[in-house]
ROSE-876062 format. One record per atom (N, C-alpha, C): residue number from 1; residue in three letters; atom name; z, y, x. Coordinates in steps of 0.001 Angstrom, whole numbers, padded with zeros to 6 digits. Each point is the difference from the previous one (the first is absolute). Layout:
BEGIN
SITE  num  residuo  atomo       pz       py       px
SITE  NUM      Ala     CA        Z        Y        X
...
This chain:
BEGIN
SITE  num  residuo  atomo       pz       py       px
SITE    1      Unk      N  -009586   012699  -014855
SITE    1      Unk     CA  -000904   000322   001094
SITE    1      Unk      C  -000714  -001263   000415
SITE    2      Unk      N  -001349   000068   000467
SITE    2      Unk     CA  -000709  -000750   000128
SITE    2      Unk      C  -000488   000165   001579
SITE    3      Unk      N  -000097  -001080   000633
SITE    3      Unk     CA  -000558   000416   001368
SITE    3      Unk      C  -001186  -001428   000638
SITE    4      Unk      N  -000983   000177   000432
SITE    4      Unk     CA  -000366  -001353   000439
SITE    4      Unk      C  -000023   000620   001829
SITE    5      Unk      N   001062  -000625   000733
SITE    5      Unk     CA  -000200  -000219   001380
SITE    5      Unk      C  -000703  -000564   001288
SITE    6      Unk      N  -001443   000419   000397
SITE    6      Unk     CA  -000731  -000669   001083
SITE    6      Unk      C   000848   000049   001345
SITE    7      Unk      N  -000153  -001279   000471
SITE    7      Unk     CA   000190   000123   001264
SITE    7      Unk      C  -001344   000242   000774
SITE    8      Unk      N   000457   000514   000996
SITE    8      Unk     CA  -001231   001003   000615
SITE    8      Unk      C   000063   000029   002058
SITE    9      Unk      N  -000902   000356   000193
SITE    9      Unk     CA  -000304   000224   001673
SITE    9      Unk      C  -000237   001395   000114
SITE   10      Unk      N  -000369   000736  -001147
SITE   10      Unk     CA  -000617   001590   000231
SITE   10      Unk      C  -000240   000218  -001447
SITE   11      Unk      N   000550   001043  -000486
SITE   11      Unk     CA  -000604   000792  -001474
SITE   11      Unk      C   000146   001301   000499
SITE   12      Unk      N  -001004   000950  -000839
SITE   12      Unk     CA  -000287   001155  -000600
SITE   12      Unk      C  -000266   000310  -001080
SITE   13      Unk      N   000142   001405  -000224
SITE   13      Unk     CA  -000547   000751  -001466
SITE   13      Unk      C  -000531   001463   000453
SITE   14      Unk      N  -000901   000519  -000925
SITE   14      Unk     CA  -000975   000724   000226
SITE   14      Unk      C   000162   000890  -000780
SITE   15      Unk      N  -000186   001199  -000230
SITE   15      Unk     CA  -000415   000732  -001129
SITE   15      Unk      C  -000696   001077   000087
SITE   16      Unk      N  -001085  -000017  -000462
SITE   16      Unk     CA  -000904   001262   000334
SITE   16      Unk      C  -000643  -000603   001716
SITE   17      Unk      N  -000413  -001077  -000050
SITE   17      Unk     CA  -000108  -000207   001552
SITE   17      Unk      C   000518   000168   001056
SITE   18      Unk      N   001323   000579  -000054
SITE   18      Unk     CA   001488   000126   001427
SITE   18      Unk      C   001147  -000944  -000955
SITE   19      Unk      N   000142  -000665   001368
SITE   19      Unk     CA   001095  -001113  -000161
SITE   19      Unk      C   001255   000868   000078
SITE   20      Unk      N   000817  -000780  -001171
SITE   20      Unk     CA   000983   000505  -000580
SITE   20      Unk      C   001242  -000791   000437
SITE   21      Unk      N   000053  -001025   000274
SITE   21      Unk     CA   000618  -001195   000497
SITE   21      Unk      C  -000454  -001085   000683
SITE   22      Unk      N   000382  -000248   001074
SITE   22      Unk     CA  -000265  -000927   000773
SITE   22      Unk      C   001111  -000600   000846
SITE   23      Unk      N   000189  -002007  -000152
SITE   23      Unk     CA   000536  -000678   000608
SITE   23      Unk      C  -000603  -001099   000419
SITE   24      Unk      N   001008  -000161   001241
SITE   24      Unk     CA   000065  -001124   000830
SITE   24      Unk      C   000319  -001037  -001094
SITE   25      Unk      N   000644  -001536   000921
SITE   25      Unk     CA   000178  -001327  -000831
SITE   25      Unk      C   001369   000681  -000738
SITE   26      Unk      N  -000178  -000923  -000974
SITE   26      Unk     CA   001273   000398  -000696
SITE   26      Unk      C  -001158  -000515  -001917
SITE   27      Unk      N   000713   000965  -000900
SITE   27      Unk     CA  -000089  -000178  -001268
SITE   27      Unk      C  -001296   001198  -000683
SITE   28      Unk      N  -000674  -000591  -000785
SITE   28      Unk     CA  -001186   001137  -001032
SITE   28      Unk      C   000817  -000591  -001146
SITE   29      Unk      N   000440   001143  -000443
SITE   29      Unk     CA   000640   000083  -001426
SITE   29      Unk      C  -000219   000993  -001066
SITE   30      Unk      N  -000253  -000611  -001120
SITE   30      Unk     CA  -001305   000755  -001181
SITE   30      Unk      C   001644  -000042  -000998
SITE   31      Unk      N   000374   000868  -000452
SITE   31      Unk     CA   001167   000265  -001183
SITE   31      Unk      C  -000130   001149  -001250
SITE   32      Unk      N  -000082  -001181  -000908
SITE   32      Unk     CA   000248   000454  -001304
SITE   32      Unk      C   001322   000445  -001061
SITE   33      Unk      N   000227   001479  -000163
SITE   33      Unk     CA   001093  -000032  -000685
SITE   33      Unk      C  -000322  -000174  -001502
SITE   34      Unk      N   001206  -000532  -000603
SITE   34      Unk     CA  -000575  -000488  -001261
SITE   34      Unk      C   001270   001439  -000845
SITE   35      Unk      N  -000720   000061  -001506
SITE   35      Unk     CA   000902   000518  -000436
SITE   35      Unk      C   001352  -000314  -000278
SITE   36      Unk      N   001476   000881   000011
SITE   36      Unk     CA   001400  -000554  -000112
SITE   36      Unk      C   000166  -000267   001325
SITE   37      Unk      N  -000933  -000533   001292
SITE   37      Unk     CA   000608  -000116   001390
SITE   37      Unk      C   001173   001135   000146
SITE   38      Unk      N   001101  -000681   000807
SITE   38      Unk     CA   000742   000973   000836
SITE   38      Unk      C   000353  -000218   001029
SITE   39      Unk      N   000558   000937   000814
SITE   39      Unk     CA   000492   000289   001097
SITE   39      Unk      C   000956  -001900   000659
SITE   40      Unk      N   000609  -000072  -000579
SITE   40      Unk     CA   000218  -001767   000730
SITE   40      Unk      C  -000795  -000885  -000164
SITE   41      Unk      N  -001031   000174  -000798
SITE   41      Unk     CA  -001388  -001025  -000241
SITE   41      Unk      C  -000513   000522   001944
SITE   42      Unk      N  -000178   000812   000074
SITE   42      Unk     CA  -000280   000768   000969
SITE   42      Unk      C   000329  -000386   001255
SITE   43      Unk      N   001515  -000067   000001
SITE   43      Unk     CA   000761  -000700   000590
SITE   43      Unk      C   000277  -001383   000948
SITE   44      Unk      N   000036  -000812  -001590
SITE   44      Unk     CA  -000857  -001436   000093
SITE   44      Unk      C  -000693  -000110   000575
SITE   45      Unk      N  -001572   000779  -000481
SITE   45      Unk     CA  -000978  -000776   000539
SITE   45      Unk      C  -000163   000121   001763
SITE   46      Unk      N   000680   001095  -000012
SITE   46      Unk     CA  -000034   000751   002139
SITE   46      Unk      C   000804  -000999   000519
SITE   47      Unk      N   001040  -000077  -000379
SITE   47      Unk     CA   000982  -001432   000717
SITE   47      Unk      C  -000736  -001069  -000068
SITE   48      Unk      N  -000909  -000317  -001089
SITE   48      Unk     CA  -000383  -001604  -000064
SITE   48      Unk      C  -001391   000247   001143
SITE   49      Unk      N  -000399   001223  -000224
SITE   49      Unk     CA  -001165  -000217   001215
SITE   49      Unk      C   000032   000043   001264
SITE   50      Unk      N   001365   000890   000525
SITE   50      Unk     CA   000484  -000371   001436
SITE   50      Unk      C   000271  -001064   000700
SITE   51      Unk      N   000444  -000673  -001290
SITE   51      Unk     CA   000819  -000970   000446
SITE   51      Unk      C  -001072  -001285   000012
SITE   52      Unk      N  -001233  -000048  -000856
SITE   52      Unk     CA  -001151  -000804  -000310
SITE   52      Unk      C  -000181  -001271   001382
SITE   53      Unk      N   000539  -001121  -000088
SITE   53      Unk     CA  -000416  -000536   001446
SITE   53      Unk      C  -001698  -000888  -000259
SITE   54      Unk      N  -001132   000633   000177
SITE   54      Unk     CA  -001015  -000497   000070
SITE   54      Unk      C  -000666   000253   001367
SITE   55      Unk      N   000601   000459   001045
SITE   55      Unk     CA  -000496  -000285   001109
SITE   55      Unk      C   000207  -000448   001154
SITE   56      Unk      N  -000560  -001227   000712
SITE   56      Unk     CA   000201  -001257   000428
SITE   56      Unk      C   000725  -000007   001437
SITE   57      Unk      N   001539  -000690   000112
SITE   57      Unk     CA   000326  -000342   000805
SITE   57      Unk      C  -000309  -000333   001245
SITE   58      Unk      N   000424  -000616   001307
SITE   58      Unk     CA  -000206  -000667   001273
SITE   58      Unk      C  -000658  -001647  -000543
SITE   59      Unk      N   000391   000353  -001135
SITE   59      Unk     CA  -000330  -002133  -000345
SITE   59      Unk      C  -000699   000293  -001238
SITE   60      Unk      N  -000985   001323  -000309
SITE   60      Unk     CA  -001068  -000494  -000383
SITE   60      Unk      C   000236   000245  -001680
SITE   61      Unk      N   001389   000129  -000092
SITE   61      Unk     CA   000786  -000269  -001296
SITE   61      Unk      C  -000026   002021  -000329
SITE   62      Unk      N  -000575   000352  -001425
SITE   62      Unk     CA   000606   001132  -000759
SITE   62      Unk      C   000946   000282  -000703
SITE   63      Unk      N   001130   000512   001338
SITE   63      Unk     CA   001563   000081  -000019
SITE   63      Unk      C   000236   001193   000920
SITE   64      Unk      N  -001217   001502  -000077
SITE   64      Unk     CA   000070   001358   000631
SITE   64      Unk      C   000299   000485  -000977
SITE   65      Unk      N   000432   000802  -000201
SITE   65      Unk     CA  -000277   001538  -000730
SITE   65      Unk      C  -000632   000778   000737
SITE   66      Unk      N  -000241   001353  -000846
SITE   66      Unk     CA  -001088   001038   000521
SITE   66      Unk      C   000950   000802   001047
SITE   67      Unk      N   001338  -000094  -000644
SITE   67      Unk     CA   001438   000746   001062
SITE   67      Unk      C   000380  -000935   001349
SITE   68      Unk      N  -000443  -001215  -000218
SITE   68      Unk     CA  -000247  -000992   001547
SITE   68      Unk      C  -001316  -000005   000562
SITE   69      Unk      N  -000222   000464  -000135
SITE   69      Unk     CA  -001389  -000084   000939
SITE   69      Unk      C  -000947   001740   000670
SITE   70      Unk      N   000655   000834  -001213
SITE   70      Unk     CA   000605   001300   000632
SITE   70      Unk      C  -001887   000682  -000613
SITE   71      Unk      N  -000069  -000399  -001094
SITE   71      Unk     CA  -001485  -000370  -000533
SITE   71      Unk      C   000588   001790  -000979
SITE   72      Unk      N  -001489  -000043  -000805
SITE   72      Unk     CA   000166   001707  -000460
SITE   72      Unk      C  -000692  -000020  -001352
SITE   73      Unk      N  -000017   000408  -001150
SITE   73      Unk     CA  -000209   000114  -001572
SITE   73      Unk      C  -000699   001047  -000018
SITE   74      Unk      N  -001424  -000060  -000541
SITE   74      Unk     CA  -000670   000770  -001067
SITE   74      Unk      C   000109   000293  -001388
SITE   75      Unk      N   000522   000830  -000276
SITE   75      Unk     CA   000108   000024  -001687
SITE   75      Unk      C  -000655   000407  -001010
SITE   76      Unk      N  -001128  -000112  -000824
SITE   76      Unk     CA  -000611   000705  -000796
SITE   76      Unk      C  -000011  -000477  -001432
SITE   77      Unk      N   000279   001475  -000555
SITE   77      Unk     CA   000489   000076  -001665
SITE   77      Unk      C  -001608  -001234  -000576
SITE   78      Unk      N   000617  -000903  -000735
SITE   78      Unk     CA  -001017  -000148  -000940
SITE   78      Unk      C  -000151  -000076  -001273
SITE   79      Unk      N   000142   000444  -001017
SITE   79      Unk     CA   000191  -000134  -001524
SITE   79      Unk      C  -000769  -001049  -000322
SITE   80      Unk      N  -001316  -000513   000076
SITE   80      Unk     CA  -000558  -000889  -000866
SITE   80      Unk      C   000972  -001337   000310
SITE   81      Unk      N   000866  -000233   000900
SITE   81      Unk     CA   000950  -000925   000301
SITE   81      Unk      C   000754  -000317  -001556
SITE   82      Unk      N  -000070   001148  -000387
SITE   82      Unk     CA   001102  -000061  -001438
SITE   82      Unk      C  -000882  -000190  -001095
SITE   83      Unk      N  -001342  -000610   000317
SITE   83      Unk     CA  -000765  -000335  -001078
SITE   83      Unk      C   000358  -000763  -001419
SITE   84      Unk      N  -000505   000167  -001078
SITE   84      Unk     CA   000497  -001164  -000734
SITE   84      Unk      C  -001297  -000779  -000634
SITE   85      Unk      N  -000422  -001009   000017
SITE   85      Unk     CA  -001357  -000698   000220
SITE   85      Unk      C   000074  -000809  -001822
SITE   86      Unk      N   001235   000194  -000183
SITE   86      Unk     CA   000579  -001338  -001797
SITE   86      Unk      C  -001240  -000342  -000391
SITE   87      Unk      N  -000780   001414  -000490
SITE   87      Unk     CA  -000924   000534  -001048
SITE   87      Unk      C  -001330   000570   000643
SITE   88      Unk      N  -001159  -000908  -000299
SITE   88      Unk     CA  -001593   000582   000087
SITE   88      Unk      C  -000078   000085   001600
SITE   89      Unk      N  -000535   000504   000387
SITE   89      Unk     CA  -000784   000004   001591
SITE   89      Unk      C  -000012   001182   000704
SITE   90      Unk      N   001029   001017  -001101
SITE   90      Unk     CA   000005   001151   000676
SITE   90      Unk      C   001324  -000034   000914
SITE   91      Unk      N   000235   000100   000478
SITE   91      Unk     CA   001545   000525   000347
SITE   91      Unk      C   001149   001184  -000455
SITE   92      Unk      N   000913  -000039  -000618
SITE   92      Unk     CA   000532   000959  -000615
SITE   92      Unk      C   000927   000345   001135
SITE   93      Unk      N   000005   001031   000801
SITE   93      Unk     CA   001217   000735   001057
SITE   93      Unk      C   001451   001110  -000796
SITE   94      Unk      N   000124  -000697  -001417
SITE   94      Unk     CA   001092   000571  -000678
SITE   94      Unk      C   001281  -000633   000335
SITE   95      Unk      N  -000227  -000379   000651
SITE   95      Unk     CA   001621  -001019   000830
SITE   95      Unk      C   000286   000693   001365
SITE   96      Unk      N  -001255   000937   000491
SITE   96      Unk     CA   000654   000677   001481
SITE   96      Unk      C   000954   001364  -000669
SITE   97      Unk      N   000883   000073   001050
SITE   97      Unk     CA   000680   001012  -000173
SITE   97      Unk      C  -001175   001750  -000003
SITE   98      Unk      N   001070   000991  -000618
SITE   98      Unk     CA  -000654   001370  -000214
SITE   98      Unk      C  -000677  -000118   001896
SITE   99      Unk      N  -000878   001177  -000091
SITE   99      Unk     CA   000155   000334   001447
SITE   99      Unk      C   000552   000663   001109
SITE  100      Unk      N   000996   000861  -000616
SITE  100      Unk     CA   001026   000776   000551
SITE  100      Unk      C   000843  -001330   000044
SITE  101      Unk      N   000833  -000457  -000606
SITE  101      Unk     CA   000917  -001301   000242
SITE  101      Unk      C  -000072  -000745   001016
SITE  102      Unk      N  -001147  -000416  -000185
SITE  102      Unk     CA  -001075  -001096   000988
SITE  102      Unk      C   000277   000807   001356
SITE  103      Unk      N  -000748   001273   000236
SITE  103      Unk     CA   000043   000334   001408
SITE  103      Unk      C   001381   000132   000571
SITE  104      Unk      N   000897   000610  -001094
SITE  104      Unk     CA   001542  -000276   000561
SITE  104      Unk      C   000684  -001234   000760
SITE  105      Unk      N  -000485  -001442  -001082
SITE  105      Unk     CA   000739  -000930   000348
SITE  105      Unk      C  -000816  -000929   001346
SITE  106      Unk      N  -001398   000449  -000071
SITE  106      Unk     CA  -000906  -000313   001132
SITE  106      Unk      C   000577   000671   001026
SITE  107      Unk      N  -000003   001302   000435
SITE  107      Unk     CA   000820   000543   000890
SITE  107      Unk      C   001782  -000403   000557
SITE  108      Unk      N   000293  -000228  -001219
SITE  108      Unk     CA   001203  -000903   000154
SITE  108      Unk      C   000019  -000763   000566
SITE  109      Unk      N  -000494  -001064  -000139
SITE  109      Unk     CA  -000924  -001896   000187
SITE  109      Unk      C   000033   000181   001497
SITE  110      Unk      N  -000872   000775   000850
SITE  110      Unk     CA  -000225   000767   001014
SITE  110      Unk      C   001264   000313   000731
SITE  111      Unk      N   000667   000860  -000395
SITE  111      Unk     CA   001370   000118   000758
SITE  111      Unk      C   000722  -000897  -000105
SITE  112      Unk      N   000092  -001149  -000938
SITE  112      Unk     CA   000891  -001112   000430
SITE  112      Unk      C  -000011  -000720   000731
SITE  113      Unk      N  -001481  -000129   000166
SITE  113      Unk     CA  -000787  -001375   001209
SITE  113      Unk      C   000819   000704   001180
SITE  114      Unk      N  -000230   001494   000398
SITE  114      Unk     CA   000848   000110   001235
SITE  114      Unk      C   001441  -000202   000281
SITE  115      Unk      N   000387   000570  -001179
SITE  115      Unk     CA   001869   000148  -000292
SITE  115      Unk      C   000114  -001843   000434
SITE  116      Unk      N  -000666  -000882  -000485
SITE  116      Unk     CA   000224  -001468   000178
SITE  116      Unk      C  -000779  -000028   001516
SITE  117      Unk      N  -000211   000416   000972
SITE  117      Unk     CA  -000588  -000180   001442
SITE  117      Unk      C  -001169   000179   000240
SITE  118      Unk      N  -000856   000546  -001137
SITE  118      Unk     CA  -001552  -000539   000757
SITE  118      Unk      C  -000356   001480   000596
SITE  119      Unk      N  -000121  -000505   001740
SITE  119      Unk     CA  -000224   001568   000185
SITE  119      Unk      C  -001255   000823  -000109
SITE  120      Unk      N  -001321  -000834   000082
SITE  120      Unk     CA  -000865   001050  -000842
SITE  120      Unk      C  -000214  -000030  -001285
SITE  121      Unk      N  -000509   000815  -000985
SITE  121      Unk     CA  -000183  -000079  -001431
SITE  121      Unk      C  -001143   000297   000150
SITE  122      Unk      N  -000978   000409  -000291
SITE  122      Unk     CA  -001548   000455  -000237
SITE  122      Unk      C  -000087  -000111  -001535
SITE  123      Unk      N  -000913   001095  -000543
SITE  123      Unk     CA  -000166   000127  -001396
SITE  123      Unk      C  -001474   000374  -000331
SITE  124      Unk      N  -000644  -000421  -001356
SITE  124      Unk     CA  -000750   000700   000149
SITE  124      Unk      C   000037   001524  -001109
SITE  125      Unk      N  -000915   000011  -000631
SITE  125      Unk     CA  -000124   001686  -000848
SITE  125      Unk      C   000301  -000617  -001719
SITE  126      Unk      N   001056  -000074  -000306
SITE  126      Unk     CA   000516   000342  -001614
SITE  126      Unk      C  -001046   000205  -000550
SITE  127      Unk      N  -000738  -000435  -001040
SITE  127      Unk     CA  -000912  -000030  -000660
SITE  127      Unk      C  -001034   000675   000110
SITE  128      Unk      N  -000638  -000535   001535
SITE  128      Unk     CA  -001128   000390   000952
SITE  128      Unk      C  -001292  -000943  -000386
SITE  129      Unk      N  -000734   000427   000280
SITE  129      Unk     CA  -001276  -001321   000054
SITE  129      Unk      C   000086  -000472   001466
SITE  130      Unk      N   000898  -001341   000177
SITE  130      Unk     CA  -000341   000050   001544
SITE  130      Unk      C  -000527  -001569  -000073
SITE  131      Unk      N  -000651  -000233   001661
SITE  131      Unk     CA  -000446  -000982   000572
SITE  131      Unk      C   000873  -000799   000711
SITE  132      Unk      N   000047  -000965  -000458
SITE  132      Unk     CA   001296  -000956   001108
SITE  132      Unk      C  -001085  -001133   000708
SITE  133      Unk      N   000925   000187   001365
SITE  133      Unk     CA  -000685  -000782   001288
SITE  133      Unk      C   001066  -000745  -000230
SITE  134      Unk      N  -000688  -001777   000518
SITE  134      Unk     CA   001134  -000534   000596
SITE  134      Unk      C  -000424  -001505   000484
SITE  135      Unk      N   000621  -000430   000977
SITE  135      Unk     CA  -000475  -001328   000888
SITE  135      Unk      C   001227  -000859  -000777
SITE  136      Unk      N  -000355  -001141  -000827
SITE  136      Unk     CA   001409  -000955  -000413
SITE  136      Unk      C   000672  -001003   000956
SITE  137      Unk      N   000814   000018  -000087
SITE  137      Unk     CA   000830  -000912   001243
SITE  137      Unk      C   000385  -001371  -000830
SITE  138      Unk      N  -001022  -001044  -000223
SITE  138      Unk     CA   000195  -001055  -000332
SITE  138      Unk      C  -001123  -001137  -001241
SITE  139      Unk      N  -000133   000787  -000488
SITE  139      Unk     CA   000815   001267  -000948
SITE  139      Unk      C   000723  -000499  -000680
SITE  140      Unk      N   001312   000933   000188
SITE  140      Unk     CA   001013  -000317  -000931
SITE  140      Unk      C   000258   002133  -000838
SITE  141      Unk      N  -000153  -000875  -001205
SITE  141      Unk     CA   000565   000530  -000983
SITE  141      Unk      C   000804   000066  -001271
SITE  142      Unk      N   001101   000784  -000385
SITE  142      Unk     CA   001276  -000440  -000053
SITE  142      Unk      C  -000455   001034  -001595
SITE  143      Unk      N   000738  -000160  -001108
SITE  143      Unk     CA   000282   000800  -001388
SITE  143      Unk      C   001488  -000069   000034
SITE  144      Unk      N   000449   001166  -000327
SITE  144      Unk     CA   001294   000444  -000444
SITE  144      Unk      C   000066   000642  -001137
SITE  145      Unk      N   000508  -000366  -001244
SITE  145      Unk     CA   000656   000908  -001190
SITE  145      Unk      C   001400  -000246  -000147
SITE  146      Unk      N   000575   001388  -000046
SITE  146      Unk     CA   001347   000304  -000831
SITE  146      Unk      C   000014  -000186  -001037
SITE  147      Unk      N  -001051  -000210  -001185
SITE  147      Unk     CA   000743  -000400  -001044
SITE  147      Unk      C  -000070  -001601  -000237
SITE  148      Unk      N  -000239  -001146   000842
SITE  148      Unk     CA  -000155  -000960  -000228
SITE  148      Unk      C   001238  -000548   000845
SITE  149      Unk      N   000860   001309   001058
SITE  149      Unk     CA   001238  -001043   000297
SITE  149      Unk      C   001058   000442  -001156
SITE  150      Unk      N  -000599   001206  -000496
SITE  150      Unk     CA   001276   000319  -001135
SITE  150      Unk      C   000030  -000921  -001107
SITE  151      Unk      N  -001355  -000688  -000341
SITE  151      Unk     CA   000031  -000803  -001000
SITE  151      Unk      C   000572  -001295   000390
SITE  152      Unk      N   000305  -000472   001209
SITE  152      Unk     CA   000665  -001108   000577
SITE  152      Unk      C   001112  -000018  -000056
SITE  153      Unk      N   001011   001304   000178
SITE  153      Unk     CA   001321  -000013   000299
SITE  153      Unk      C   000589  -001082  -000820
């Protein structure tokens, strides 16, 4: 699973012109399931984003999490995340998972962020054409892949 994390002051998503999701400060998060993802990739990545301390202390210092500061996650599916670029200028998306899979473990992804504290979730539409709003808070932005801590172990 692939995710790149904005920190944020305000995001939305749109579809069909009615907002589908909308948050306060907290996290805009774009996630790609890749094919072979599972359910503790899933896992992983919800614990590592709760727990994410990129937002800034009494001293100035980024040592919050999104679960300290009481901040709220947008989530929207993105497949071209699972791009593979090796070869020519096209992009080949044969590395994202099926799309039944995908919406499973996206929906998953989703219920973990809460099961781990975050009490709003916001989503947007599973392989929707949507519009994402969003004000960056820094900007800081963060990449997460599961298969690059598995290749560490």
């Amino acid at each position: 699973m692939r995710a790149v994390i904005q920190r944020v002051l305000n995001s939305s998503v749109t579809v069909d012109g009615e907002t589908v999701g909308k948050i306060e400060k907290g996290f805009m998060l774009l996630l790609g399931v890749m094919d072979g993802d599972t359910e503790s990739e899933a896992e992983l990545l919800a614990r590592k984003t709760a727990m994410l301390r990129v937002f800034e202390d009494e001293n100035g210092k980024m040592n919050l999490s999104v679960l300290d500061i009481g901040g709220e996650i947008l989530c929207v599916s993105q497949f071209t995340l699972c791009a593979d670029t090796k070869k020519g200028n096209r992009p080949s998306f044969t590395p994202s998972a099926e799309p039944k899979e995908a919406k499973r473990l996206y929906e998953y992804f989703c219920q973990q962020l809460k099961l781990n504290g975050v009490e709003k979730v916001e989503k947007g539409v599973f392989g929707a054409d949507m519009k994402v709003k969003l004000v960056n808070d820094g900007p800081v932005t963060i990449c997460l892949d599961t298969d690059t801590w598995s290749k560490t172990k």
